[in-house]
C-alpha positions as CSV (number, residue, x, y, z in Angstrom):
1,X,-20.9,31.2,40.0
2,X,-17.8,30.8,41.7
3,X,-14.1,31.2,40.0
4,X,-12.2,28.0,39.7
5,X,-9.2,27.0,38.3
6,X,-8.5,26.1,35.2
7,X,-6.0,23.9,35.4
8,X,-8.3,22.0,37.8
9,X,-10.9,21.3,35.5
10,X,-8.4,20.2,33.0
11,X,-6.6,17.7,34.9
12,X,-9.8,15.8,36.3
13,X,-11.1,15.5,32.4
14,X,-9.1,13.0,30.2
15,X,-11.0,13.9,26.8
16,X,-13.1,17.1,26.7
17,X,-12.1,17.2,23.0
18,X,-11.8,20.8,21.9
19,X,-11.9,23.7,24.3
20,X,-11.9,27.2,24.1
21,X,-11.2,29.9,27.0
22,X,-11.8,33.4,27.0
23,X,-11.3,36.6,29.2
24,X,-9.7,39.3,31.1
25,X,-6.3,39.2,32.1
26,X,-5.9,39.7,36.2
27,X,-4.2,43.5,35.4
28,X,-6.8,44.6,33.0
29,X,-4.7,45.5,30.2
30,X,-5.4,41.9,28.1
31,X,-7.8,40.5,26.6
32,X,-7.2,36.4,26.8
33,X,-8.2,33.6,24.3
34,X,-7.3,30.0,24.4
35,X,-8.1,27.2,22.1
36,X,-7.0,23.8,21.9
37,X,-7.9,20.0,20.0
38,X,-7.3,16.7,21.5
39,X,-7.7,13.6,19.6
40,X,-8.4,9.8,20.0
41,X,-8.4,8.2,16.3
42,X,-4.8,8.5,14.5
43,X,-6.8,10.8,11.8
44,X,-7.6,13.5,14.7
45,X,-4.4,13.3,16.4
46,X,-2.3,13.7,13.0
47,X,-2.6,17.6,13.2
48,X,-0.8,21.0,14.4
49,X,-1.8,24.3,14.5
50,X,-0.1,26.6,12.1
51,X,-0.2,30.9,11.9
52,X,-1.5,32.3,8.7
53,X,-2.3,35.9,7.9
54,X,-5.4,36.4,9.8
55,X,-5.0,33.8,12.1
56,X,-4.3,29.9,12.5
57,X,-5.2,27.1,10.5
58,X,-5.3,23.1,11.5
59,X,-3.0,21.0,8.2
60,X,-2.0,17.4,8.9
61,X,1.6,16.7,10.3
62,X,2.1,13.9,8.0
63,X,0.0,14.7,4.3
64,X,0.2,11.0,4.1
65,X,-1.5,9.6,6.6
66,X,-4.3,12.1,6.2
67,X,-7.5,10.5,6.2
68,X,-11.1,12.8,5.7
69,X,-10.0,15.8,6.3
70,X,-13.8,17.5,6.7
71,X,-13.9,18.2,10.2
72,X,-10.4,18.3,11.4
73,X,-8.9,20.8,8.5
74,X,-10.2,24.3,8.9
75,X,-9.5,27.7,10.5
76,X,-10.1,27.8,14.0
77,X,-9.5,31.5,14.7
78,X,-9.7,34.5,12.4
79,X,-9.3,38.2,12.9
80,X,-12.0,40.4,11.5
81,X,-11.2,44.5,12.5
82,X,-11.5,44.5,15.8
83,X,-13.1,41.2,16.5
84,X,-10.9,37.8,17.0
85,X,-13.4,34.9,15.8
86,X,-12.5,31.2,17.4
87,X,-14.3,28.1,16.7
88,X,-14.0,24.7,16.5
89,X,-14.9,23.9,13.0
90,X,-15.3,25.9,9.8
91,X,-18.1,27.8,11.3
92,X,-15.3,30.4,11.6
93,X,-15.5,30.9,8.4
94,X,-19.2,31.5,8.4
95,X,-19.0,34.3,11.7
96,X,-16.6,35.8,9.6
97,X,-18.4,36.5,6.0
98,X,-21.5,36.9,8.4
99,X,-20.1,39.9,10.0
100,X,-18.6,41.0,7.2
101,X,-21.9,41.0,5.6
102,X,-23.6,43.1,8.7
103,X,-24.6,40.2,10.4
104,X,-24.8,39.8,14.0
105,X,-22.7,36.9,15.5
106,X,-25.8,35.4,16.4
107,X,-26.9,35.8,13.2
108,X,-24.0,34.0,11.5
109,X,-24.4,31.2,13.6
110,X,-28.1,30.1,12.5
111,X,-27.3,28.9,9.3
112,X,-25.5,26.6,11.2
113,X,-25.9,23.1,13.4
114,X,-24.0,20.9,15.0
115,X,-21.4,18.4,13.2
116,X,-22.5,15.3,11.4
117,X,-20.9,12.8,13.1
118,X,-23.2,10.6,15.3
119,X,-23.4,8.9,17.3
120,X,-22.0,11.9,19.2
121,X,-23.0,15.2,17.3
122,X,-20.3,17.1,18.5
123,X,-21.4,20.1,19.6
124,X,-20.4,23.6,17.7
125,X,-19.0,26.0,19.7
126,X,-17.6,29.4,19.6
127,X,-16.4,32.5,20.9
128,X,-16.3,36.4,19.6
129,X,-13.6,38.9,21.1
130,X,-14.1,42.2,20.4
131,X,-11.7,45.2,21.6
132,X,-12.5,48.6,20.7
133,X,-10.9,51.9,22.3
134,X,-9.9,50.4,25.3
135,X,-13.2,48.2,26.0
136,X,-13.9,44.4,25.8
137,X,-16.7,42.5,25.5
138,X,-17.0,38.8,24.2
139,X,-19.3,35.9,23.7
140,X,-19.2,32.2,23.6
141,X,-22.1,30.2,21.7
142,X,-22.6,26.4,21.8
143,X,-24.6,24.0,19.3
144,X,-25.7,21.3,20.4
145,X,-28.3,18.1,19.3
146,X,-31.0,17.9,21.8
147,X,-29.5,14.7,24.0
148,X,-27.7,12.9,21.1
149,X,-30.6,13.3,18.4
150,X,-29.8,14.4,15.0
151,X,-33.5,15.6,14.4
152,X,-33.2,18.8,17.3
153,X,-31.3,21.0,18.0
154,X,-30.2,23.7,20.7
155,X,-28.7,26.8,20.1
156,X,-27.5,29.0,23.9
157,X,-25.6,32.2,23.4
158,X,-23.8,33.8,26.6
159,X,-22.6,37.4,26.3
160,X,-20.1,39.2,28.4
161,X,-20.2,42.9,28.3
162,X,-17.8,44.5,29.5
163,X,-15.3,41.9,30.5
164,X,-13.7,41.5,33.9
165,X,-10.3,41.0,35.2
166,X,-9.4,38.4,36.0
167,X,-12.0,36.6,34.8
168,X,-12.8,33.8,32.1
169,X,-15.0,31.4,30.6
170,X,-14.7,28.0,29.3
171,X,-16.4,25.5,27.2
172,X,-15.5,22.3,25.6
173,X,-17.1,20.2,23.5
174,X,-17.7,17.7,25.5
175,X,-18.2,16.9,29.3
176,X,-15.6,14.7,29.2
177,X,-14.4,10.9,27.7
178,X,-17.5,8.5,27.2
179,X,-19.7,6.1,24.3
180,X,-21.1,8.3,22.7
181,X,-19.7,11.5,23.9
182,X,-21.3,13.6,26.7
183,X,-22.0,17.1,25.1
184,X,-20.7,20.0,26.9
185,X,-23.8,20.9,29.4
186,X,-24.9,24.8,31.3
187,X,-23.2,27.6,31.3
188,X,-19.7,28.0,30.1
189,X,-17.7,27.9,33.6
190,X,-16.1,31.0,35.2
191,X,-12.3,30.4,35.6
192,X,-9.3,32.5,36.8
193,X,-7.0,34.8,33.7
194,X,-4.1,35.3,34.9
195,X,-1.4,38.0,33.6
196,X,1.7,36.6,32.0
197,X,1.0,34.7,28.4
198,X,3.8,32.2,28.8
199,X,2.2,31.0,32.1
200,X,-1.0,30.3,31.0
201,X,0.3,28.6,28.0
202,X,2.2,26.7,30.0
203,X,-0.8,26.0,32.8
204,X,-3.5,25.1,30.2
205,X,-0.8,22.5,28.2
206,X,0.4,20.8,31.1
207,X,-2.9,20.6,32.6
208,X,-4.4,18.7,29.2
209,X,-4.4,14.8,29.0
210,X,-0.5,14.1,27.9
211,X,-1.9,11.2,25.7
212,X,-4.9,12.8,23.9
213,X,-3.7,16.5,23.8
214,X,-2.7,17.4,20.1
215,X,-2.4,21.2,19.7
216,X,-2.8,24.4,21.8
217,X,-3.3,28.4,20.8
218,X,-2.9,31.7,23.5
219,X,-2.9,34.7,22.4
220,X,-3.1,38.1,24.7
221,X,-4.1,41.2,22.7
222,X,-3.6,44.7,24.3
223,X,-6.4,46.3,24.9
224,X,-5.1,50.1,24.6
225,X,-2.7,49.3,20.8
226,X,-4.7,46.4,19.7
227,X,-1.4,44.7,19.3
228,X,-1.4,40.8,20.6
229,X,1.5,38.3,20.9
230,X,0.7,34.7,20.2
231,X,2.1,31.0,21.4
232,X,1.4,27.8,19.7
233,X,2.2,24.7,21.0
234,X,1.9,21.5,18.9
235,X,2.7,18.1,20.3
236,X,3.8,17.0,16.9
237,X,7.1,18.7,15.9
């Protein structure tokens, strides 16, 4: 599969929904996870991304004009040791207690389906980083209905052991705008990770559509400390 860019893929897609990257900085020394939401209903689009203590959580900009707050409120990345859980829903939470419990993240993931929202189903997916004494692996999963039914579904888990530099993957929820929406489809695509964490915040948020973007998270953690700096960018301020 060849390497693109990811600011490419961005730009050409006006609504791919939520989207999560993950990988290798170009030096080596990083391991790289993005996640962002995008929004068309007021509900969806009344949100930011805020830092607790093992990770981020979604809350409403304005409490009052918070509508059902089931699938937009929830924890999209949590730390666990040394493995950094993101997700699009609050299937974080179940990777979490999962591996806490000796699951694997596959596991976790089977009690599990994709969201109740149809027509479009949207697809579940996420991603597990884990650094460990220098090495890094990760894996990305994606739950799907079986072409837009709510009676099937379709469970694909992609592994990446060890990671490269300079290398990512991302997925999205979906393919891109549409009625109902197109579920993401294949293989999570290979993209270029570059080095510098203000860059690639800045690349993947100006690369998202200006009208339907809502929040964005980058963090870089080191992979010889196991320290990481984070950015969060939230078009409501």
């Amino acid at each position: 599969m060849e390497i693109q860019k990811l600011e490419s893929i961005l730009k050409a897609k006006a609504y791919p929904g939520r989207g999560i990257v993950i990988g290798k900085s170009d030096d080596g020394r990083h391991a790289v996870v993005a996640y962002f939401i995008m929004g068309r209903s007021s509900n969806s689009r009344n949100r930011i991304f805020e830092t607790v203590r093992d990770g981020i959580r979604t809350r409403a900009f304005d409490e009052s004009k918070l509508e059902d707050p089931s699938l937009i409120i929830y924890a999209p990345v949590r730390v666990l040791g040394p493995d950094t859980i993101v997700t699009n829903g609050d299937q974080t939470d179940t990777v979490y207690e999962g591996l806490r419990a000796g699951l694997t993240f596959e596991e976790s993931l089977l009690s599990r389906t994709f969201e109740p929202d149809g027509p479009n189903y949207t697809p579940r997916i996420s991603g597990l980083l884990h650094v460990e004494e220098g090495e890094f692996s990760y894996k990305i999963s994606i739950l799907k209905s079986a072409d837009n039914r709510p009676d099937s579904a379709r469970r694909y888990t992609f592994t990446y052991n060890p990671a490269l530099a300079g290398e990512g993957h991302f997925i999205s929820t979906y393919i891109d705008d549409g009625t109902p929406l197109p579920s993401f489809e294949g293989e999570p695509i290979k993209v270029a990770i570059p080095n510098d964490l203000d860059g690639f915040t800045d690349l993947v948020w100006k690369a998202l559509n200006e009208e339907n973007k809502v929040s964005l998270f980058t963090r870089f953690i080191d992979l010889e400390t196991g320290k990481f700096e984070t950015r969060i960018v939230n078009k409501n301020q």
